[in-house]
C-alpha atoms as one frame of an Amber mdcrd trajectory, in Angstrom:
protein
   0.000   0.000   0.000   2.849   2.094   1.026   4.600   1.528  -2.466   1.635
   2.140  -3.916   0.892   5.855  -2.208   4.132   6.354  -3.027   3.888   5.901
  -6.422   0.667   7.883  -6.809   2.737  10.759  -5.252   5.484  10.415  -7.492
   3.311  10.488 -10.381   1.400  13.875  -9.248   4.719  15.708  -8.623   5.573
  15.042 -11.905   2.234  15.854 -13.838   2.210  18.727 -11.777   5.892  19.817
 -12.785   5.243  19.148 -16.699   2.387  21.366 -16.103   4.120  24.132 -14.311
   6.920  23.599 -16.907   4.122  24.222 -19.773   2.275  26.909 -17.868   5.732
  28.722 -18.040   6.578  27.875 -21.656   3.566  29.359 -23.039   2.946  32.929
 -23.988  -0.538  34.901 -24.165  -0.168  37.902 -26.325  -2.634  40.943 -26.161
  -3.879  42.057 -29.347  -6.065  46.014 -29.238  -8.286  46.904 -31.818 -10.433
  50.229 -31.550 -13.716  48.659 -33.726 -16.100  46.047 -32.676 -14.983  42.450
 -32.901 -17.608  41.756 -35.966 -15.679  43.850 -38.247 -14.247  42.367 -41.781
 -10.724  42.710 -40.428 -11.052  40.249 -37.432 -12.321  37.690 -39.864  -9.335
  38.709 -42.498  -6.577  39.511 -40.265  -7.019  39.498 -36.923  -7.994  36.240
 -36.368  -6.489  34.430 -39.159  -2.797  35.149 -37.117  -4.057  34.007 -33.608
  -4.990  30.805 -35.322  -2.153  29.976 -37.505   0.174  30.948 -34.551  -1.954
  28.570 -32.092  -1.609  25.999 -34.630   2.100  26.351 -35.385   3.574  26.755
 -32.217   0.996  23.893 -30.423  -0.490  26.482 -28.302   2.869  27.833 -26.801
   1.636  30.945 -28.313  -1.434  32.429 -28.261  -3.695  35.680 -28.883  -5.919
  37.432 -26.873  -7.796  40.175 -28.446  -8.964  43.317 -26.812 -11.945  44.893
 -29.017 -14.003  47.895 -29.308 -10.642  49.923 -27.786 -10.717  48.221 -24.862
  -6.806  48.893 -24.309  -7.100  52.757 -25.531 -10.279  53.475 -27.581  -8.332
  56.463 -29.567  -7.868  55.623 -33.026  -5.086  57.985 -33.638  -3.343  56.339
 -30.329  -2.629  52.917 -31.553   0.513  53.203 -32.585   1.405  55.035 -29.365
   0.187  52.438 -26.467   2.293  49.330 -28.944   5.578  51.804 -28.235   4.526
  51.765 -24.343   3.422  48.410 -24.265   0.305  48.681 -23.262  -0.607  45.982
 -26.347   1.630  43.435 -27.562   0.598  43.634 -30.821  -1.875  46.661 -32.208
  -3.920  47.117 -35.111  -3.173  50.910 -36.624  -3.890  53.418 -39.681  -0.832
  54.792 -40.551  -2.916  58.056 -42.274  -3.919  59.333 -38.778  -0.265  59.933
 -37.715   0.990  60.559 -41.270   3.836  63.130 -40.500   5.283  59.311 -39.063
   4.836  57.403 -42.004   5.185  59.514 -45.470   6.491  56.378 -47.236   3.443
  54.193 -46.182   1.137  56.609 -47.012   2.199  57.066 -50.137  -0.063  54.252
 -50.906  -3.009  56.872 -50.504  -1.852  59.371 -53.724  -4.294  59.398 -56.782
  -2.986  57.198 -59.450  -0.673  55.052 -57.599  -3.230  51.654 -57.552  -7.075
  50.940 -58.446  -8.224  47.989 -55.718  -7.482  46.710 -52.455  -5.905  43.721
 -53.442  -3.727  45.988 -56.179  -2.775  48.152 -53.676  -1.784  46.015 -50.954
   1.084  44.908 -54.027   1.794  48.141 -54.043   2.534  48.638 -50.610   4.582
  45.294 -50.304   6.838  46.711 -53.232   7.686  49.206 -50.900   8.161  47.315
 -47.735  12.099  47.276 -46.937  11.842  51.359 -46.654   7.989  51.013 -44.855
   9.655  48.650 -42.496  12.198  51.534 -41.704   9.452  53.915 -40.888   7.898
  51.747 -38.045   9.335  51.094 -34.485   7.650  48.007 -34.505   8.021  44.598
 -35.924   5.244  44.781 -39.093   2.840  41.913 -38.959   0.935  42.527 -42.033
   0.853  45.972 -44.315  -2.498  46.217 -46.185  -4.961  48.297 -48.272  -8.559
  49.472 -48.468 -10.569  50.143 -51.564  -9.791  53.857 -53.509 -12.446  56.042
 -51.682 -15.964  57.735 -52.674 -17.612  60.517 -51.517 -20.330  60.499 -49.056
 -22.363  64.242 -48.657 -25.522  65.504 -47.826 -25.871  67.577 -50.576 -25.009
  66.421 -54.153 -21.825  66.666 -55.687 -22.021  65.744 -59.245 -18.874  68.615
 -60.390 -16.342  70.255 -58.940 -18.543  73.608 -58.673 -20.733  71.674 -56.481
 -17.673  70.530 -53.842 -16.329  73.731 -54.004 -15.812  75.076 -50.202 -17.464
  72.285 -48.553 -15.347  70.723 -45.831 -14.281  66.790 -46.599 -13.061  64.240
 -44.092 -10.174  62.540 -45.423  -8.142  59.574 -43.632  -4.440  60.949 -44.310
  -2.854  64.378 -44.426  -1.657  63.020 -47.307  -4.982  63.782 -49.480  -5.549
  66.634 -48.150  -3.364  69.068 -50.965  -5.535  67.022 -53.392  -8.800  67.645
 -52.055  -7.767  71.565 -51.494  -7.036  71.507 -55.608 -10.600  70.515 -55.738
 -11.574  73.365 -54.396 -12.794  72.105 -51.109 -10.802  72.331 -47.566  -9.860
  69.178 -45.955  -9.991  67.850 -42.226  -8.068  64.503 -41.300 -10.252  63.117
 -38.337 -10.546  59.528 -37.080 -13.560  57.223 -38.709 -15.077  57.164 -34.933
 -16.086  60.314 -35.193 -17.247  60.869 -38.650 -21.129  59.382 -38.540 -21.520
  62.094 -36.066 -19.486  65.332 -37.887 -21.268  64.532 -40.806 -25.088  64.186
 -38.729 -24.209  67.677 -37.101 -22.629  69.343 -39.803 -19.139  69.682 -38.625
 -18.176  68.447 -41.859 -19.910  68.529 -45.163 -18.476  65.190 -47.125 -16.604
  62.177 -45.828 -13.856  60.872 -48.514 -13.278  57.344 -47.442 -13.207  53.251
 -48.647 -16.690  52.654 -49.256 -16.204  49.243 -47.000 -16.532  51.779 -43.914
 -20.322  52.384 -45.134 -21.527  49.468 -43.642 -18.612  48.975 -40.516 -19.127
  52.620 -39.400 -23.507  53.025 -40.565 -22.414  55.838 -42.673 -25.458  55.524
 -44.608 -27.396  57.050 -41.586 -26.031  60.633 -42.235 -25.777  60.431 -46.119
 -27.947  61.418 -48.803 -25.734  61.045 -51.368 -22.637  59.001 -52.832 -20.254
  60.048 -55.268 -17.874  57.729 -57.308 -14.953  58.812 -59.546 -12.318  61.281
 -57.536  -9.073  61.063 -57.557  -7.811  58.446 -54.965  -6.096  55.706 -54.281
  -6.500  53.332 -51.088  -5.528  53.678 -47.290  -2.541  51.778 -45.755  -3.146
  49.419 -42.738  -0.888  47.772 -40.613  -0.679  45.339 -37.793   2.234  45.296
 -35.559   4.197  44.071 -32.815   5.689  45.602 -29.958   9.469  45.217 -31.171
  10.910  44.620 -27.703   8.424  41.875 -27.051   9.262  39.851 -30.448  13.223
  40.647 -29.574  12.881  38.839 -26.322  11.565  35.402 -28.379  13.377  32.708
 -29.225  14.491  31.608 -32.712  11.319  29.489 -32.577   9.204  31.963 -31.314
  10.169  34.248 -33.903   9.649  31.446 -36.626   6.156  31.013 -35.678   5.592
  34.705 -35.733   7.028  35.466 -39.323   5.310  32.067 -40.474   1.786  33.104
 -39.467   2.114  36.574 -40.375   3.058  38.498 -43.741   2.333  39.063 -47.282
  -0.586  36.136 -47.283  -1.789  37.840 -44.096  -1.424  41.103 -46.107  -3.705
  40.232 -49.223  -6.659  38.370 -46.718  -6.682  41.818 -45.996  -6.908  43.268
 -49.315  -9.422  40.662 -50.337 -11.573  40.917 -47.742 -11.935  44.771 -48.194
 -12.378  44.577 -52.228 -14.966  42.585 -51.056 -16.831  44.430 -48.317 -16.138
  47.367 -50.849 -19.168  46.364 -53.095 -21.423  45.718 -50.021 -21.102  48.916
 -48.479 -22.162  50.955 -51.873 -25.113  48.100 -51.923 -25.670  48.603 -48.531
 -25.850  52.340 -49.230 -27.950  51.937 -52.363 -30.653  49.658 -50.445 -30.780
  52.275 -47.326 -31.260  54.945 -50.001 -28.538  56.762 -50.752 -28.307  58.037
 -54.557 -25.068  56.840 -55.822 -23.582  59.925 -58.501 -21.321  58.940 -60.971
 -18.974  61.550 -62.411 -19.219  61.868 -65.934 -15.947  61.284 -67.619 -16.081
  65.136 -68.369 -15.468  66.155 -64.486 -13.210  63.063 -63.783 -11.068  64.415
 -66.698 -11.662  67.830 -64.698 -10.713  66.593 -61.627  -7.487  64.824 -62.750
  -5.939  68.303 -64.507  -6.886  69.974 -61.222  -4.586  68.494 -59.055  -1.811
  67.978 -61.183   0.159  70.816 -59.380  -0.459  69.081 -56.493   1.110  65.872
 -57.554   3.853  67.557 -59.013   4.725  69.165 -55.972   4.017  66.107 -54.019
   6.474  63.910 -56.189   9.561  66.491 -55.896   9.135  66.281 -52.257  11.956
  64.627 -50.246  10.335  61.903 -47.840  11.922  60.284 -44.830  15.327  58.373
 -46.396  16.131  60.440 -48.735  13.592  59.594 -51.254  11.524  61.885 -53.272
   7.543  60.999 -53.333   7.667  60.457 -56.968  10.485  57.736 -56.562   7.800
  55.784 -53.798   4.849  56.147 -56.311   6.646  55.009 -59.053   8.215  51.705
 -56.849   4.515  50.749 -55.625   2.627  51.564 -58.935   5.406  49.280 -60.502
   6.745  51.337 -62.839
């Protein structure tokens, strides 16, 4: 009996050791997100990492997301609470802090692609000098679709945007939407349902996917397709000093279950949530307003000072604008 007992207790100490021993071995990593956990880019993105990096590393690493900004509900402040470590890994927009990211955001220049998928390219031809930009070990780089116009009143020419006040994502658009002839605020998409209810602003330029995320139909009367744009640049990221304190293996499992496949889920997922906000919009009754090719033509020779100047600029590295736009536009 006394071997026995003995045995028993033998056994426990060392089930209870392996599991101490695994308990220390594995590693939960936080995850913030400022939108609700139903939106496209959990499905795409989000979750798509957690559970390839479950699956490769057997559960020695795992993700625990923190929705609806849980961590920090400021979109702008993303970036921010990764450097602190508040998160271990953050989903950002890299237009809301664009005096940070130039390169990145070069994505967002009229011209440079024409889908989210096609973009998302364009941003990986890029990535050895977007890397450079971030303090933070890039996950996956991705696009949206290239925006419309969502207004109260319509806009079917330039005359009619003329002096109205637009919401754009990136600092980045706004010289282009000033050579429109309207002014331009950069404000996060949080907000905008609201601006646009109240009248703070009078137009929101932005990926029609955000239509059905954000309920911009609600304030809209009106839709307009066919300005120059291109898409928005969106990254997910890892605190750098957490991934520098992982092993070899760790980091294996990271890179393997993040990247350019993570990338274009992205990209696919928002060319295809692209066409169902615009639906969305159309059912809910919103007029969609196509610009004749007359004012797109218009619209095109009006900002070409303000792509000239844009591609002479020098951007962070030592690169001029037009040299970025030509790498991720392939040419």
């Amino acid at each position: 009996m006394r071997k026995t007992l003995n045995c028993l207790t033998a056994i426990v100490v060392v089930l209870a050791a392996a599991s101490a021993t695994n308990s220390s071995t594995s590693k939960e990593l936080s995850l913030s997100y400022f939108m609700g956990p139903k939106h496209p880019m959990n499905r795409a993105v989000f979750t798509p990492f957690a559970k390839k990096l479950a699956e490769l590393s057997s559960g020695k690493l795992t993700v625990k997301q923190y929705p609806g900004g849980a961590l920090n509900s400021s979109p702008p402040k993303q970036y921010s609470i990764l450097l602190k470590g508040v998160a271990d890994i953050a989903f950002a927009l890299p237009g809301y802090t664009g005096n940070l990211f130039p390169v990145t955001n070069t994505v967002t220049i009229p011209g440079v692609c024409k889908d989210p998928v096609d973009c998302t390219n364009a941003l990986w031809r890029a990535m050895p000098l977007i890397q450079k930009e971030f303090k933070a070990k890039l996950l996956a780089v991705w696009a949206n679709a290239v925006p419309i116009l969502l207004t109260k009143k319509p806009v079917r020419s330039l005359a009619d945007l003329k002096g109205m006040k637009v919401r754009v994502t990136s600092r980045q658009d706004v010289p282009f939407i000033k050579a429109l002839g309207a002014s331009a605020v950069s404000q996060p998409v949080t907000v905008i349902n609201r601006n646009l209810a109240n009248g703070t602003i009078d137009a929101i330029n932005i990926g029609p996917s955000a239509i059905r995320s954000f309920k911009l139909h609600e304030p809209a009367k009106y839709l307009t397709v066919g300005l120059p744009g291109s898409g928005s640049a969106f990254v997910l990221m890892m605190n750098k000093d957490v991934y520098g304190k992982m092993s070899s293996t760790e980091k294996g499992w990271v890179d393997s279950a993040s990247g350019k496949w993570l990338s274009l889920s992205g990209g696919t997922m928002y060319q295809k949530v692209a066409n169902g906000g615009i639906g969305l919009a159309k059912k809910k009754g919103v007029q969609v307003i196509n610009l004749s090719e007359a004012e797109r033509a218009k619209a095109n020779n009006a900002i070409k000072g303000a792509m000239a100047k844009f591609r002479s600029t020098k951007l962070r590295g030592g690169k001029t604008g037009g040299e970025i736009y030509d790498l991720m536009s392939g040419k």
